[in-house]
C-alpha positions in Angstrom: 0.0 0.0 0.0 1.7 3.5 -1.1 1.1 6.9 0.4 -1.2 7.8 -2.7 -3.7 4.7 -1.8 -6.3 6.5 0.4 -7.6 9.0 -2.2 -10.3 7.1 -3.4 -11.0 6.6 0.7 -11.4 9.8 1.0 -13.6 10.9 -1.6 -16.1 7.6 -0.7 -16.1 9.0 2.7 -17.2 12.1 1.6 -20.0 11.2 -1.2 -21.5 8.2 0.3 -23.7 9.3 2.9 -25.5 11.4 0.1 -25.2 8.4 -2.3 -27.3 6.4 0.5 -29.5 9.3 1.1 -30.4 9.0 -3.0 -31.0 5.3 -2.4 -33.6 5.7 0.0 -35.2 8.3 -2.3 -37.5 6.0 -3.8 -38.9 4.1 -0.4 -37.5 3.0 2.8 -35.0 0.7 2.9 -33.2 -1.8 5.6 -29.8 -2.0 6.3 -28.3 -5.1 3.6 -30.4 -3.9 1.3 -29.0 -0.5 1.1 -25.1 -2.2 1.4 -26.2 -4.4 -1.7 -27.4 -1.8 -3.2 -24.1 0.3 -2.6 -21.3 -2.5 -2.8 -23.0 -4.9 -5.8 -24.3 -2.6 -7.7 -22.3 0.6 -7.5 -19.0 -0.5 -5.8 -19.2 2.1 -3.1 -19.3 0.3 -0.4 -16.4 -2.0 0.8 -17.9 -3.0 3.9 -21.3 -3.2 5.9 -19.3 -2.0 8.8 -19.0 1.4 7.7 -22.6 1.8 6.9 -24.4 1.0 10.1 -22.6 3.6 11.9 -23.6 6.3 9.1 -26.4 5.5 9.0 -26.4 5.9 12.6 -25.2 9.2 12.0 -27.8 10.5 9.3 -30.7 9.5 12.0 -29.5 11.6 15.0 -28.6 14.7 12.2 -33.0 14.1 11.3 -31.6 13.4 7.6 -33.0 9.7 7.8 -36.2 8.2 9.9 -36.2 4.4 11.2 -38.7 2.1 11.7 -38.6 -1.8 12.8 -40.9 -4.2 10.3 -41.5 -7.4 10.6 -39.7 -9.8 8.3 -41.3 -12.9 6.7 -37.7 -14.3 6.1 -36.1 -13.7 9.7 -36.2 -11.7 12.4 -37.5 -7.9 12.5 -35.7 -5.7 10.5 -35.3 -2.0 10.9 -36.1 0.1 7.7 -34.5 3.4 7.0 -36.7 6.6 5.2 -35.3 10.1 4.3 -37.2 12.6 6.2 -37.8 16.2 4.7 -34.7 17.2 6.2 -32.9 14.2 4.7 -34.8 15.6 1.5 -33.3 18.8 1.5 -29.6 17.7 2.2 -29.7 15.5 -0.9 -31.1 18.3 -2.9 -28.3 20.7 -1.9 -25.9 18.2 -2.3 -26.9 17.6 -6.0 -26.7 21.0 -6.5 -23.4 21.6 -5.7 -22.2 17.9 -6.5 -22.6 18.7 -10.4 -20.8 21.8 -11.2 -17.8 21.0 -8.5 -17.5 17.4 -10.8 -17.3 19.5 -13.7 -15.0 21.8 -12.2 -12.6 19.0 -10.9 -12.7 17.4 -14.8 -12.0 20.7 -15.9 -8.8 20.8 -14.0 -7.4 17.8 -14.8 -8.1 17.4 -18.3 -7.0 21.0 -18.8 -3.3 20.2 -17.4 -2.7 17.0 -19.3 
């Protein structure tokens, strides 16, 4: 591992919470779901071990709501649903997220 290694850390760290906020956008969601979701499909997720805790995080800032629901397959599950709050902080995010992606492109592409 070189010293050049944990960029692509950082810049999970600092998109995923809104990249789970956008999955839950549709519906609620539970927990595994939502790392599926993230790891399978995306690759933004390396491990469930990180998520739990930020999700953890995006219910005490009011961004998410929780609810346990019964599970036909197991035991109960808790479900996680943006809350108006949780609304608005995606909807900034994607307002800024855009032009600062450009910008960054911009950048690079420029100084090659």
């Amino acid at each position: 591992m070189d010293e050049f290694s944990g960029v692509l850390v950082q810049l999970r760290k600092g998109a995923l919470q809104y990249c789970v906020l956008a999955c839950l956008r549709p519906g609620a969601s539970y927990g595994r779901q939502l790392a599926q979701q993230l790891s399978e499909e995306h690759g933004l997720l390396e491990s469930q071990g990180t998520l739990y805790p930020l999700l953890s995080r995006l219910r005490k800032q009011g961004w998410v709501s929780t609810a346990w629901q019964e599970s036909a397959s197991g035991p109960p599950r808790r479900y996680y649903e943006l809350t108006e709050l949780g609304h608005r902080a995606l909807e900034a995010f994607e307002q800024d997220w855009t032009p600062f992606r450009d910008d960054v492109d911009a950048v690079l592409n420029a100084t090659r």
